[in-house]
N, C-alpha and C positions, 0 to 999 in steps of 0.2 A: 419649834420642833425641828424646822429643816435645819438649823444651828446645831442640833446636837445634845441638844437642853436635856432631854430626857435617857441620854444613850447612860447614864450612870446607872442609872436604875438596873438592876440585873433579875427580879420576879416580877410578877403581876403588884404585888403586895407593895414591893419599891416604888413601882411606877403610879400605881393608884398614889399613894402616900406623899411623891414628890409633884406628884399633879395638883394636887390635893393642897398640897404648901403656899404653890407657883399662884397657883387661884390665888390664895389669899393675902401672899408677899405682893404682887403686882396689883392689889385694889380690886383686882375683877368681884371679889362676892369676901364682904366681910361683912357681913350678916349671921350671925351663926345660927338660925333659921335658917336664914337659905341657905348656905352649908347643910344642912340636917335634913332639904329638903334635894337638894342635889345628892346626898349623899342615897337616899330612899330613892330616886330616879334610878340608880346607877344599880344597886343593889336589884332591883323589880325587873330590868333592862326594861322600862317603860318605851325606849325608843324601837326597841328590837323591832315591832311591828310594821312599824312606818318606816325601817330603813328597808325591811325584805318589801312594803309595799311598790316602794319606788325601785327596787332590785325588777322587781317582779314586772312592772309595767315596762322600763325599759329592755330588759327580756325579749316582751312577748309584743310591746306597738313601735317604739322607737327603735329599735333595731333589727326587727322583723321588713320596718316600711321603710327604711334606708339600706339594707342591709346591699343593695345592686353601688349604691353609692359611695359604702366606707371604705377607708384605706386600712384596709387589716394589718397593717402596720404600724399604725396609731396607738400604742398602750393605752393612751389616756386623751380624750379631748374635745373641745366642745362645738357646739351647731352656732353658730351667729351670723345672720344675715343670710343661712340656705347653705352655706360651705360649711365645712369640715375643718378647723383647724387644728393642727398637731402640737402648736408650743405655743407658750404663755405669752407671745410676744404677737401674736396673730398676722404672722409675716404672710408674706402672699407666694412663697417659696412651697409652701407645706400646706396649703391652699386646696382642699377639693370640691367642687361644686357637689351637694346632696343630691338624690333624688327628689322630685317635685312631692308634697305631702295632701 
């Protein structure tokens, strides 16, 4: 995806359908059962609830109880080891100790 793979696709409909290929060109899911049944996951949004559940608790506990701690300048990043890291590289640059939990 960060390559670019999907930037052709120009609707919903292109990108479902070259997603859809990608799956089955690269071996991930050549079952066409599980195609059928991925395909019914996607259709139901069976995940919808468990991504707002995990939206929802980081919201209201994990960023409510570090909230004295984060670097509101972080777009995206993760807790390992009590600090705050900013890049995927988890340099000690970009480094902020959390709040105690």
């Amino acid at each position: 995806m960060a390559d670019g793979h999907f930037d052709a696709a120009s609707t919903d409909k292109d990108l479902h359908e070259l997603f859809l290929r990608t799956l089955q060109d690269d071996g991930h899911i050549t079952d066409p059962d599980t195609l059928s049944s991925l395909e019914l996951a996607l259709a139901v949004h069976s995940t919808a609830p468990r991504i707002e559940a995990h939206h929802q608790y980081y919201d209201t506990a994990v960023k409510s109880a570090l909230a004295a701690g984060l670097d509101s300048d972080c777009e995206s990043w993760v807790d390992f080891g009590g600090k705050q890291y900013c890049s995927p590289e988890l340099t000690t640059e970009d480094v902020k100790a959390l709040g105690s939990r």
